[in-house]
C-alpha angles and dihedrals in degrees: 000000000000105000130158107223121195099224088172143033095223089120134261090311105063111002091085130090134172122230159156114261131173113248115271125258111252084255132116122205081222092049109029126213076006130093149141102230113203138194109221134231092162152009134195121238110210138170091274091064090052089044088048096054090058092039101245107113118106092239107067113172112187116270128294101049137159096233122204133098100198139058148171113211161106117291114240091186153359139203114235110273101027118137086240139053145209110297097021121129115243154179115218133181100207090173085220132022104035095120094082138073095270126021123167130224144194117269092236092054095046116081128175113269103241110225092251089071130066116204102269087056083053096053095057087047112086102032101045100025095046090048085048100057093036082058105042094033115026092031116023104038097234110193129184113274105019122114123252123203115214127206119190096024108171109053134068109297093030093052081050102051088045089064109046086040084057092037082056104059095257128129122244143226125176135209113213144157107202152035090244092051098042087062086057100053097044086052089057098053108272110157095199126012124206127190120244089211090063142052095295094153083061101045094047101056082057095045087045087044088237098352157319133286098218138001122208115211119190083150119058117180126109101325087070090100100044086052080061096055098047090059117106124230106304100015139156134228105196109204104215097164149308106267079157107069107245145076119235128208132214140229097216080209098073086070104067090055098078092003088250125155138212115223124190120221117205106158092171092065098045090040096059097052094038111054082167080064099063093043094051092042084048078045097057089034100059097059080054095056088042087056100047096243091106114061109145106229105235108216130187108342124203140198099260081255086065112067092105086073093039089055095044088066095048081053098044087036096237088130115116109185123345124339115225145192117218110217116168 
């Protein structure tokens, strides 16, 4: 089969090689002797692939490896039991080895692709949808009829977390820095858009009228403590990650002012030691997908040879919606 292997952590530019593999076992270093093998039509491209070819992402298998966590495709197999057969469409989350022809997943991170989605959509589901709802629902409380901020949303998991907010019953604000970006996020459900470049801080306690109920932050960076700021008596800033760059800090002080919290958001960890998580997130998700309010926003796609260059605008932040590698 037909893989990309980083056989270097020299970055995007060079770390990636194209080669001939054989096809993978249907095992799971999760689940081993068990797998759900997939062909694959699609696979998502996301920040821990960028972070993998430079070495400085927390997972470092040793070198060569068949990067790539998500996927859109046919199932080749099943173990008995799994929630999907030979010949389904699925979206799978396989955490390594999913930017190749065939990858193989565990059964509790595989879920039927409903007919409303294509494979690229399927290959921006688990990953960001999954993250999305893990960060409104089991950690930030989310309720019908409060407000969400969002940071970072146009991209992946901002466009995400837009549309099961939305899907929820919440109201939305997005943080964005361009034209081009404010059309996304308003495609992808945002009631009101503010410009990072501005005084969004500002602009968002008189949107809110007097704050927000929870802020979702995929970004980091120096905007952490005016997300603070923007939160109503009693909110919640839910840390998702740091697309940014940097890493804030925080003066726990600032919380007793207005009795706010600051939640961190890590699904992958949560995901790995609960498989009973992802089933009952894919649970909640797919009601969401039946009623219209989830449609993953496909971005910039690429021939499988060129993920160097996908990878390259997630780095330089010209990605508007999902990457993805078109396999197949």
């Amino acid at each position: 089969m037909k893989a990309l292997q980083i056989t270097e952590t020299s970055g995007p530019e060079t770390a990636l090689q194209l080669v001939d593999l054989p096809e993978p076992e249907a095992s799971h270093p999760l689940t081993p002797g068990e797998g759900v093998v997939i062909d694959v039509h699609a696979a998502g491209v996301s920040y821990p692939e960028l972070l993998q070819t430079r070495g400085e992402y927390q997972m470092k298998p040793p070198l060569p490896f068949v990067p790539g966590s998500e996927v859109g495709g046919i199932v080749r197999s099943a173990p008995a039991g799994a929630s999907v057969v030979a010949g389904d469409r699925v979206a799978g989350f396989c955490l390594l080895g999913g930017w190749a022809e065939v990858a193989v997943a565990p059964a509790f991170f595989t879920f039927k692709l409903p007919d409303e989605l294509d494979f690229a959509q399927g290959a921006g589901l688990v990953l960001n949808y999954h993250t999305a709802y893990f960060s409104l629902v089991t950690r930030g409380r989310l309720a019908a009829g409060e407000t969400v901020l969002v940071h970072g949303a146009a991209g992946g998991v901002g466009t995400a977390v837009l549309q099961v907010a939305k899907g929820l019953g919440a109201r939305t604000i997005a943080v964005v820095s361009t034209d081009e970006k404010e059309q996304v996020a308003r495609d992808a459900g945002a009631d009101e858009v503010v410009r990072s470049t501005g005084a969004w801080k500002d602009e968002v306690l008189e949107r809110s009228g007097g704050g927000v109920d929870v802020v979702i932050d995929p970004v980091g960076g120096d905007r952490f403590t005016d997300s603070l700021r923007s939160l109503r008596r009693g909110g919640r800033v839910v840390v998702v990650g740091f697309t940014g760059g940097s890493i804030p800090t925080v003066k726990v002080n600032r919380l007793l002012l207005k009795n706010t919290e600051v939640v961190g958001a890590g699904w992958g960890e949560a995901a790995l030691s609960d498989p009973d998580l992802n089933r009952e997130i894919g649970a909640a998700i797919e009601p969401l997908i039946a009623s219209g309010a989830v449609r993953p926003i496909v971005g910039p796609r690429y021939p499988l040879e060129q993920a160097a260059q996908a990878l390259i605008t997630l780095d330089e932040r010209r990605a508007v919606g999902k990457v993805v590698l078109d396999v197949r």
